[in-house]
Each structure stands twice: as C-alpha cells, then as structure tokens.
C-alpha positions in Angstrom: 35.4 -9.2 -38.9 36.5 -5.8 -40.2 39.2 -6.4 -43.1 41.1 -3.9 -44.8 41.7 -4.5 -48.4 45.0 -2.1 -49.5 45.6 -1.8 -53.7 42.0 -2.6 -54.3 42.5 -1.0 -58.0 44.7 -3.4 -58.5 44.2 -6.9 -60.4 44.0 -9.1 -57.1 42.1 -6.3 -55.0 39.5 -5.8 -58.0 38.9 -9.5 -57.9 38.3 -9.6 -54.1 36.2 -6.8 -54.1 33.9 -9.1 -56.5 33.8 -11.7 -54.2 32.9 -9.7 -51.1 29.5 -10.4 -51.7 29.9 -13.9 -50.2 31.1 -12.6 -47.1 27.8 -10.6 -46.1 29.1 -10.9 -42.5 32.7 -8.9 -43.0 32.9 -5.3 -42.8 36.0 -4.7 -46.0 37.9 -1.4 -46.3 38.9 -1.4 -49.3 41.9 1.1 -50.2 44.5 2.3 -52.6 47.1 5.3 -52.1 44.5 7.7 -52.5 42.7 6.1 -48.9 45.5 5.1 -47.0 49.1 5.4 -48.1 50.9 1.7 -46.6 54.2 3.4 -46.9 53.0 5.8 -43.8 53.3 4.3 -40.6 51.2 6.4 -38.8 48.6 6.4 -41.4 48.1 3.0 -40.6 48.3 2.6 -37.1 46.2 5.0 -36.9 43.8 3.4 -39.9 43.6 0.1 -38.5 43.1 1.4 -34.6 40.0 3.6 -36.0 38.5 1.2 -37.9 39.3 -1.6 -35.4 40.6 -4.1 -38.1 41.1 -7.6 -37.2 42.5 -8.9 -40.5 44.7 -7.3 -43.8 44.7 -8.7 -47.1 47.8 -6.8 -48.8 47.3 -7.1 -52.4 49.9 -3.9 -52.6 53.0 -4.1 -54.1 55.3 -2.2 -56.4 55.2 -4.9 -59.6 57.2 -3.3 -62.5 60.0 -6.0 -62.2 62.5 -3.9 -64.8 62.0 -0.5 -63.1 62.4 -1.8 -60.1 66.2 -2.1 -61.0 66.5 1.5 -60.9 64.0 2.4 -57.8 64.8 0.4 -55.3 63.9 2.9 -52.5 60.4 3.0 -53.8 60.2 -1.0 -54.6 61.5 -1.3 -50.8 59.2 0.8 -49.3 56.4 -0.8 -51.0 57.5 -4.4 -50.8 59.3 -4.5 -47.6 58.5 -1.3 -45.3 54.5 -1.6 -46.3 54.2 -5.3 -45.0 56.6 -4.6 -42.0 53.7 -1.2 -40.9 50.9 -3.2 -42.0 52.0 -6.0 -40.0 53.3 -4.6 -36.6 49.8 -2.7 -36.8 47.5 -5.6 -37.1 49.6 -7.3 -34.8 48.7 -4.8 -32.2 45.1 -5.7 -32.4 45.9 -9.8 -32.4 44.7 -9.9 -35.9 46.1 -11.6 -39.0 47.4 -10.3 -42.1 47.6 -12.2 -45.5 50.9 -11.0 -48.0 50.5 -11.4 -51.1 54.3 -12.4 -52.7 55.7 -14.3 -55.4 58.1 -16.7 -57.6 60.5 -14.0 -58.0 61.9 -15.0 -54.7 63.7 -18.4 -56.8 66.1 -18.2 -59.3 64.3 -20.5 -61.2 67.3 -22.9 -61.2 65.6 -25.6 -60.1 64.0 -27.9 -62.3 61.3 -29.3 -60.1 58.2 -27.8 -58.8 59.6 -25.3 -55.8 58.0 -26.3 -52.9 58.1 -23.9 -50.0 60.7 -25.2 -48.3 63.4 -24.8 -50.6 65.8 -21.6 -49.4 64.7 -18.8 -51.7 67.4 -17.0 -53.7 66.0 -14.1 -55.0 68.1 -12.4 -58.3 66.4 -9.3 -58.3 65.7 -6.7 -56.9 61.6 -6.7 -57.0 62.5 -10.6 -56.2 64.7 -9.0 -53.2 62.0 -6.7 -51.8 59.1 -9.2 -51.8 61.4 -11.4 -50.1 62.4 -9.1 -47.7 58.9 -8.2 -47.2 57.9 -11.6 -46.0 60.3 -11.5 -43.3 59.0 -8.4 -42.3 55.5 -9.7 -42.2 56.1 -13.2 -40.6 58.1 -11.2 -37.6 55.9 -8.2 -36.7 52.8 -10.2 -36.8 52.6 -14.4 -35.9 49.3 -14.9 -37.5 50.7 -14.2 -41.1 49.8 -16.0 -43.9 52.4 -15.9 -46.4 51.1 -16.5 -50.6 53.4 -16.6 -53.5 51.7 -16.6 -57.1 53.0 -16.4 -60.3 52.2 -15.1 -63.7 48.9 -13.1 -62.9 45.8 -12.4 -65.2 42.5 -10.8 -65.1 40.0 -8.7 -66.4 41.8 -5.9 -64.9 44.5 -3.3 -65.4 47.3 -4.2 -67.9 48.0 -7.5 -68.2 49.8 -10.5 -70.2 46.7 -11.6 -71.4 45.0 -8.7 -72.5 48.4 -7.4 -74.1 48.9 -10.5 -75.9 45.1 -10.4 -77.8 45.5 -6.5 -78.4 48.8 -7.0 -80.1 47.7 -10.4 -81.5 44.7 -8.4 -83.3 47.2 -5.6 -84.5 50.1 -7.5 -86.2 51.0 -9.7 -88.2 53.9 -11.6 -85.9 54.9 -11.5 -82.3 58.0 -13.0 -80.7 57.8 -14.9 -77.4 60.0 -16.2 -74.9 59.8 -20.2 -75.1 62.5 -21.0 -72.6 61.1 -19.3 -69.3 58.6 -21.8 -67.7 56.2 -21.2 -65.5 52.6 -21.6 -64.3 49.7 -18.8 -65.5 47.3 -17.6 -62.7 44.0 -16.0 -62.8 43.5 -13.3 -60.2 39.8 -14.8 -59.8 41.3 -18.3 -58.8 44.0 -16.6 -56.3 41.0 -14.5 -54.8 38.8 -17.1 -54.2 41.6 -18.9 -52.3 42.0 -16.2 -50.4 38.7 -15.9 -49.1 38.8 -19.7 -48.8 41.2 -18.9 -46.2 39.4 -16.1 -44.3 36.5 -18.4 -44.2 38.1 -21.0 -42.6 40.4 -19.1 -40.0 44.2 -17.9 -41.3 46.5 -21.0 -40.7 50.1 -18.8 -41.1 52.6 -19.5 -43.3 53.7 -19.7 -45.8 52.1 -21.2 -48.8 52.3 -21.7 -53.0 49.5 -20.9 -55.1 49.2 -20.7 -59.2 46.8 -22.8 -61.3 47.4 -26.2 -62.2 49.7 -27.3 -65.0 53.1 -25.8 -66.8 53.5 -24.1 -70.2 55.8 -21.5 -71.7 55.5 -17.9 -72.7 55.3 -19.0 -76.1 52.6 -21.6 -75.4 50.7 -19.4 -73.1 50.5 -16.6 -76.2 49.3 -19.9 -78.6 46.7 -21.0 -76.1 45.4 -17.3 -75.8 45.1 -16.5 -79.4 43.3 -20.3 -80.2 40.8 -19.5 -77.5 40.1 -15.4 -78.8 39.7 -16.7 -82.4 42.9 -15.0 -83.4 44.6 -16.8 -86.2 46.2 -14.1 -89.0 49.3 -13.8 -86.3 51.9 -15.9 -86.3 53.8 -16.4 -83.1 57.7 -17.2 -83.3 59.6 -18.8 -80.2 62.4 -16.3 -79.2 65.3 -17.1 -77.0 65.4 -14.9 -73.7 68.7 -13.9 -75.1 67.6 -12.5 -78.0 65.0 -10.4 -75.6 67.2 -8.7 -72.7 65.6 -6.8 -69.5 67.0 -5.1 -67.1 65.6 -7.8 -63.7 66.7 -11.4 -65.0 63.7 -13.3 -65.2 63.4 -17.1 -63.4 63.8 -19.7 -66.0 61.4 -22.5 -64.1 59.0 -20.6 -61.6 56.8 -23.2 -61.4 55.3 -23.9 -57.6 54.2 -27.0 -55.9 50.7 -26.3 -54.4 50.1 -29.4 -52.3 50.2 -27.5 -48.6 47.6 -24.6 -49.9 45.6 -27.9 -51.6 45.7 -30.0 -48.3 45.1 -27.0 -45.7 42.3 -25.1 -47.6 40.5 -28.6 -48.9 40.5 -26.8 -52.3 40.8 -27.7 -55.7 42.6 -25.7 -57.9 41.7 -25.5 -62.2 44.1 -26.2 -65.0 45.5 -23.2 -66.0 43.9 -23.5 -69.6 40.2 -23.7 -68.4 40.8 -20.6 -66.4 42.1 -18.8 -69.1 38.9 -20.4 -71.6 36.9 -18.5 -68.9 38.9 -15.3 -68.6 39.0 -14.7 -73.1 35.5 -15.6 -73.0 34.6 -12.6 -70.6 36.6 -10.6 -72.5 35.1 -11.2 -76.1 31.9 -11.1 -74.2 32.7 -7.3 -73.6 34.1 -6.5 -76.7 
C-alpha cells in the first residue's frame, strides 16, 4: 500500500516513522505543512490522486488546548476541515483513513472508564473541534478508523514528561494537579497499535486507546522523578482551582480499551513500565 503519513514531526508521526521499518512492503509519505498543507483541499486531492494513496494515518492536529480558546478558526480547520479533505480524498480512491482523536471529547464527569459508547460531551473547544472532526471523517470516508488517546509522551517535541524532569532538575518544588485523573500514553505504544491495525486490515470505528492503569498528575510527576533519579524536588498536590486555564480540563479521562484489545488481539503495557522505558532512553541520551 501507499500510506500517507501527515504531521510526521510530530510526537505520534515521529514514532511511526520508526516503526516503518517493519512494514518493508508499504510505500509511506510522510508529511508536515511544509509537504502538504491538510487545510488545502486541493493540495490533497491532488496529493493523494498523484501518489495513488490507499490509506491516511492523520497524526495532525492543532493540540494547544488553552490557545485554542482564542483560535478557533485555526483549531477548526485543523481538527475538523483537515479530517473532512483528507477523508473525502481517500474515500475517492476506496481507501481508509485512521484519525487520530482524543479524551477531550468527555467532560470527564463520569466516574467509570468511558467506553466508546457513551455520548461525548465535549467542554471545549479543542475538545469541540476533534469531535467535530470525527464526524467529518466517519462521513466522507466508511472505512475510517476512529482512535482516541490521552495524555501523550515521547521522546519527541515538548512534552509532559520531558517538562516534568527539566523542571524537576531545576527547582526546588513544583505544584501538580492531584484531582484530574487520567491514563498516561506513550506515543511508541499508540504507534505500534496503529500499525497493528494496518497489518491486519482497518476494521472502522471507533476505538479507545491509552496504556493500562490510572494515576493523577501529581502521581504521574512522582513516578517520573523516582524513575530519572530526581529526588532534591519536592512535589506538592495542587487543587485545579488553585491552577486556572483558559479550556477546562476533564476531571476523569480515563478510557476503557477492551474493543481496540479484543479486535487488534493486542496487549497493551501498564502505563508505568512504558514510562520506565521512555526515562531510561532519555537518561541514556543525556
């Protein structure tokens, strides 16, 4: 198959460019805006007609949750109109496309494990957007497979992770929100279901993926500093009232996994041992 990749400088396209070594017998296209801009329609139709591509992998989004308060014409056109062109295009050529979206779309009122049947109820406007955007994707193109995630981490770009050790090396105290809770993800993990999911042939829908297990901010930033030998910072619980954004964040995000778990055959790690694996690359580089 030829598969485009779009936001391959991103954390989740950075990740599947790694593992596109395993599938020798793919053809991937992997772009950012500089290649191929997804909020042009034309651009795509015409990239996906010349490069006859029979599957997407839209790892592209607009992902600054507070800004997006303020630019929600460019959070739309990346979230909503992007999936919509990318979509209709691939459609065209009876291909698939897999969108990358996430917990955002809850509240986070619940407090069970959202499976994804429960109405979504998005109370933001990046939440709003990615929402939107899976509409658009499931009704331009039947063969789409829909992923929400949560809480991504890698080697890559700016993340929580990485912010968390830098700042964790630099002072002396950090607060950390203790009452959101949620489920971290490494990009690795995510990626590797994804291609899990080429391998086998996209089943659409839509599907809930995060590593295994629950913990808060403030545990997360505990678990990270244990496992990077940082111990001369200590970490205080905040309140997320005492730390105000402009996009509320979900109080419970956390996601049921057993349809991705039963379809793909997969297993998926305890969020701890991925994060073990991801501190110890890191420390490995510095």
């Amino acid at each position: 198959m030829n598969i485009l990749i779009t936001g391959c400088n991103g954390q989740l396209g950075n990740e599947m460019q790694l593992l596109e070594k395993e599938m020798p017998t793919h053809t991937f296209f992997n772009t950012d805006v500089q290649e191929l801009d997804i909020t042009n329609q034309l651009a795509i139709e015409d990239f996906v007609a010349k490069h006859e591509i029979d599957g997407i992998v839209n790892c592209a989004a607009y992902t600054a949750v507070d800004k997006a308060e303020d630019n929600r014409a460019l959070a739309t056109a990346l979230n909503t109109e992007a999936p919509a062109y990318l979509a209709a295009a691939v459609e065209k050529r009876g291909g698939w496309l897999v969108q990358i979206s996430t917990d955002y779309v809850f509240d986070g009122t619940k407090h069970t494990p959202y499976v994804e049947t429960d109405t979504p109820c998005p109370d933001s406007v990046y939440g709003s957007t990615k929402l939107a955007g899976e509409l658009a994707a499931q009704k331009f193109c039947k063969r789409t497979m829909i992923i929400r995630t949560a809480w991504l981490y890698s080697s890559f770009g700016n993340n929580f992770v990485k912010t968390m050790i830098r700042l964790g090396k630099e002072r002396e105290e950090l607060g950390v929100i203790f009452d959101q809770i949620g489920t971290p993800t490494y990009t690795r993990d995510l990626a590797r279901a994804i291609v899990t999911a080429i391998e086998q042939g996209i089943k659409p829908g839509v599907y809930h993926y995060s590593n295994e297990g629950v913990t808060s901010w403030y545990d997360f930033t505990r678990a990270i500093h244990r496992l990077a030998g940082i111990s001369n910072c200590h970490v205080r619980p905040l309140h997320t009232s005492e730390y105000p954004t402009p996009a509320r964040r979900p109080a419970y995000s956390v996601l049921d996994k057993t349809k991705i778990k039963q379809t793909l055959g997969i297993e998926i790690p305890w969020w701890e041992d991925s994060l073990a694996e991801l501190v110890g690359m890191i420390s490995q580089k510095a």
